[in-house]
C-alpha positions in Angstrom: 32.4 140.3 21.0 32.2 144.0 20.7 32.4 144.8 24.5 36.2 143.7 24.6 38.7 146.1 22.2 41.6 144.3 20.2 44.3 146.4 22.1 44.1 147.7 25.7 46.5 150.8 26.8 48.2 150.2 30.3 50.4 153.1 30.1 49.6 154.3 33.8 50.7 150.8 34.7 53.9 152.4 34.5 56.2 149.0 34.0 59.7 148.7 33.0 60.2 147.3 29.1 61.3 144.1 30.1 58.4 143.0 32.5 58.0 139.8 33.7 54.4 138.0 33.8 54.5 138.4 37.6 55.2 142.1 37.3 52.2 142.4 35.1 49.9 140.3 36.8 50.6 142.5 40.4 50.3 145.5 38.8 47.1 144.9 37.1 46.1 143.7 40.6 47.7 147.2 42.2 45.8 149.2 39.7 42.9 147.1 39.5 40.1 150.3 39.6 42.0 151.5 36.5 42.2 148.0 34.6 38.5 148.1 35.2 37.8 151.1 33.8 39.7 150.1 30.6 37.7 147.2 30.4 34.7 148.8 30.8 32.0 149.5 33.2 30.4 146.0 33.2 33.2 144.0 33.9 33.3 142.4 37.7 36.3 141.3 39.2 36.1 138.0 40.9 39.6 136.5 41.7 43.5 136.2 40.7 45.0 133.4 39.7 41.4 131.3 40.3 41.6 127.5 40.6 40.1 125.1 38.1 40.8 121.7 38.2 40.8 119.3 35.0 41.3 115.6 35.9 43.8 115.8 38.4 45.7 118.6 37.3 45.3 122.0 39.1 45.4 125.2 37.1 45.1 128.8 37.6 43.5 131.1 35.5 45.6 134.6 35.6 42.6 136.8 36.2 39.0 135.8 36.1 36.0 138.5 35.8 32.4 138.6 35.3 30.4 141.0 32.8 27.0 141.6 33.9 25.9 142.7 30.4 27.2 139.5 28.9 26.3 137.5 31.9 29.6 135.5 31.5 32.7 135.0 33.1 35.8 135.7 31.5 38.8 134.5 32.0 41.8 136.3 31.1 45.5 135.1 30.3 48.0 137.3 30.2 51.5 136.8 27.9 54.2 139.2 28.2 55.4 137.8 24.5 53.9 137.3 21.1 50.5 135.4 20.8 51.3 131.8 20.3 48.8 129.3 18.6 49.2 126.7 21.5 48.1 129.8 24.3 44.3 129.3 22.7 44.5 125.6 23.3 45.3 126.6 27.2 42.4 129.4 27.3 39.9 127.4 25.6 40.7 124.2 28.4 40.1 126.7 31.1 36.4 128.0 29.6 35.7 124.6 29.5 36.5 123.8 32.7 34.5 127.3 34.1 31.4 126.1 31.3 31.5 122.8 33.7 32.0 123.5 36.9 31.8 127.2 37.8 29.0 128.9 35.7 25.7 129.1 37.0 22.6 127.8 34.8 21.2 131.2 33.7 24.9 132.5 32.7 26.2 132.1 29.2 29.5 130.2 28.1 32.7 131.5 29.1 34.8 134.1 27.2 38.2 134.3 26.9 40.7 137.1 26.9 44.4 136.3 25.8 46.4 139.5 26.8 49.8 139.3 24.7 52.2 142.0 24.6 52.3 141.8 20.5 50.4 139.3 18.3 50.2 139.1 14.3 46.9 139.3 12.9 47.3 136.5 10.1 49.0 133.8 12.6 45.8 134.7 15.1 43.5 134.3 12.4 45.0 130.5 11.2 44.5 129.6 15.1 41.7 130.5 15.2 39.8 130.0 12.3 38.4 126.2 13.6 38.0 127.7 17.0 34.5 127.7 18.4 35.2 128.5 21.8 34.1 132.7 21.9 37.7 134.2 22.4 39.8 137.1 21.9 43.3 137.9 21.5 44.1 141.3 22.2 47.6 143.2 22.8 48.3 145.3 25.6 50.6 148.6 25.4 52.4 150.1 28.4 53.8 153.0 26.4 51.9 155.5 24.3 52.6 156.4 21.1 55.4 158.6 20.3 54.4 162.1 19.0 55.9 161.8 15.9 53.8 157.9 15.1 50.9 160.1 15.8 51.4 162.6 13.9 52.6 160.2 10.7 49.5 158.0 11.4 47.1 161.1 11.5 48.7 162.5 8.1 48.1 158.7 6.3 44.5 158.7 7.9 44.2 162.8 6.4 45.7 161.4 3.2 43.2 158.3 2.8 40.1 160.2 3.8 40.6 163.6 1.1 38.9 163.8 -2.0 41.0 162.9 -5.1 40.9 165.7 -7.4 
C-alpha cells in the first residue's frame, strides 16, 4: 500500500495536546482540502461518520474516502491514543461490511486506515501478522519537530551515511 504514508503531519490542524476524538474528527472535517492534500491527490472524500450496519448493530465509520487510482474505498478510523490490537478487529469488521454491501462490482476490496496518535511498530506487527484484510496503521502528528530533533536526527543520518576511513 505505497499510496498511504506510515505517519501523516496535521500540524496546520492547529489542536490543543490534549484533543479529544471529536475535536480531531471536526477539524479534519474543517480542514478537509488540506487533509486531502496530505493524503494525496487521488483520494475522494465521500462521507463522515458513514453508516454500515452488521446484523443489527449500526456503526459508523469515522471517515470514509475513495481513491480513484486504487479504485477502493477506504475507510479511516481515527484514535487519539496508542494503536491498540483490538482497533484492527473493529477496522477490518467495517471493510467487511463496505466489501458486502457498499462497493461496486468493478471496485477492489476495501482498505483500511487506522489513524492513532502513537503506535509501536513491534505490537502493530504481532496484530497484524495473521491479518489478511489490506490495512494500515499510521500515526498522525499535530506538532512539528522541534529544531533541535532535527538537527540531532540530521547529524545521526550525516553520521550513518559518511564513508568510514
Amino acid at each position: 500500500m505505497g499510496e498511504f504514508k506510515s505517519a501523516y503531519s496535521l500540524e496546520f490542524l492547529g489542536l490543543a495536546q490534549d484533543h479529544s476524538e471529536s475535536d480531531l474528527h471536526g477539524t479534519l472535517l474543517r480542514n478537509l482540502g488540506r487533509f486531502i492534500t496530505e493524503l494525496g491527490r487521488d483520494s475522494c472524500f465521500v462521507r463522515s461518520e458513514y453508516p454500515v450496519q452488521v446484523g443489527n448493530q449500526d456503526f459508523d465509520i469515522d471517515l470514509l474516502f475513495f481513491h480513484r487510482g486504487l479504485t477502493c474505498l477506504v475507510a479511516f478510523e481515527l484514535k487519539v491514543r496508542e494503536f491498540r490490537p483490538e482497533d484492527l478487529g473493529k477496522l477490518n469488521s467495517y471493510l467487511e461490511a463496505l466489501d458486502r454491501d457498499v462497493r461496486k462490482p468493478k471496485e477492489r476490496p476495501s482498505i483500511g486506515v487506522l489513524l492513532c496518535a502513537s503506535k509501536d511498530k513491534e505490537v502493530v506487527e504481532y496484530a497484524m501478522s495473521r491479518s489478511l484484510s489490506p490495512t494500515l496503521v499510521a500515526e498522525y502528528h499535530t506538532l512539528l519537530p522541534s529544531k533541535a530533533l532535527l538537527r540531532r536526527k540530521l547529524h545521526e543520518l550525516y553520521e550513518r551515511l559518511a564513508p568510514e576511513g
